[in-house]
N, C-alpha and C positions, 0 to 999 in steps of 0.2 A: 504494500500500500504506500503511496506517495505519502510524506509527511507532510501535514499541514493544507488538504482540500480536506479534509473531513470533518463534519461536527462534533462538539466534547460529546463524551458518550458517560454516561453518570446514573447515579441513582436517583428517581424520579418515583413520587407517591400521585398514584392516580385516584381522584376520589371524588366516589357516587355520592352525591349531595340524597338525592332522592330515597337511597335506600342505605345508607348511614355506611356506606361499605368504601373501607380504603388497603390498598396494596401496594408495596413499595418493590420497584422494578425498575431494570436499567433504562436509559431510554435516551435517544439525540431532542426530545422533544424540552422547551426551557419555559421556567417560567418566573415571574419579579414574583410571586406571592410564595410564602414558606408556610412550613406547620412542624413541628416537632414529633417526631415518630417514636415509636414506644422502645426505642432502644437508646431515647438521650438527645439524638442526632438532632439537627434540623437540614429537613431536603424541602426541593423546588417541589410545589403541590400545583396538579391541572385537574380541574374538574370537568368532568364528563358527566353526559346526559343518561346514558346508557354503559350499563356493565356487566356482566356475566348473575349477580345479585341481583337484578333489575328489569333483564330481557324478558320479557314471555317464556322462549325456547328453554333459558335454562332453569327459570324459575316452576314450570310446569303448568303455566297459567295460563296457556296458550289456547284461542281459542278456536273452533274446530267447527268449519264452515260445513253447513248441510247444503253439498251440493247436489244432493239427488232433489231435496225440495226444490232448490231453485230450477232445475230441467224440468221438473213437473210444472210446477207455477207455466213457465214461459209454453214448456208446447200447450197447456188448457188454454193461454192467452193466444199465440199465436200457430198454434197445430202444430201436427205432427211433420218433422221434414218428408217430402217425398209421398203427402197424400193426396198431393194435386194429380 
């Protein structure tokens, strides 16, 4: 690797405001706001909308489209394809 085109590469606390959830991981991503993390330290903190705590998919709360209703609905609305 060339020295010196690359970003600092550091430890960085990502934390989900919405779902009280925070994890401290390497990252080139920077930020001016800090937070003191349970080992003493103080790292650069980025708040995110969404996180593995918070998604649907991994929360399980995902929810689960009845698409056979919706084909019925539409062909009673607009028939059956292919009965002209």
């Amino acid at each position: 690797m060339k020295p010196g085109i690359h970003p600092p590469y550091g430890p960085v606390v990502f934390r989900d405001r919405a779902a009280d959830f925070a994890f401290l991981t390497r990252s080139t991503a920077t930020s001016d706001k800090t937070i003191e993390w349970e080992d003493g330290n103080t790292y650069p903190v980025i708040d995110v909308e969404i996180s593995s705590a918070s998604h649907p998919f991994y929360t399980g709360t995902a929810r689960v489209l009845d698409t056979a209703g919706r084909v019925e609905r539409f062909e009673r609305r607009y028939g059956k394809r292919g009965a002209r």
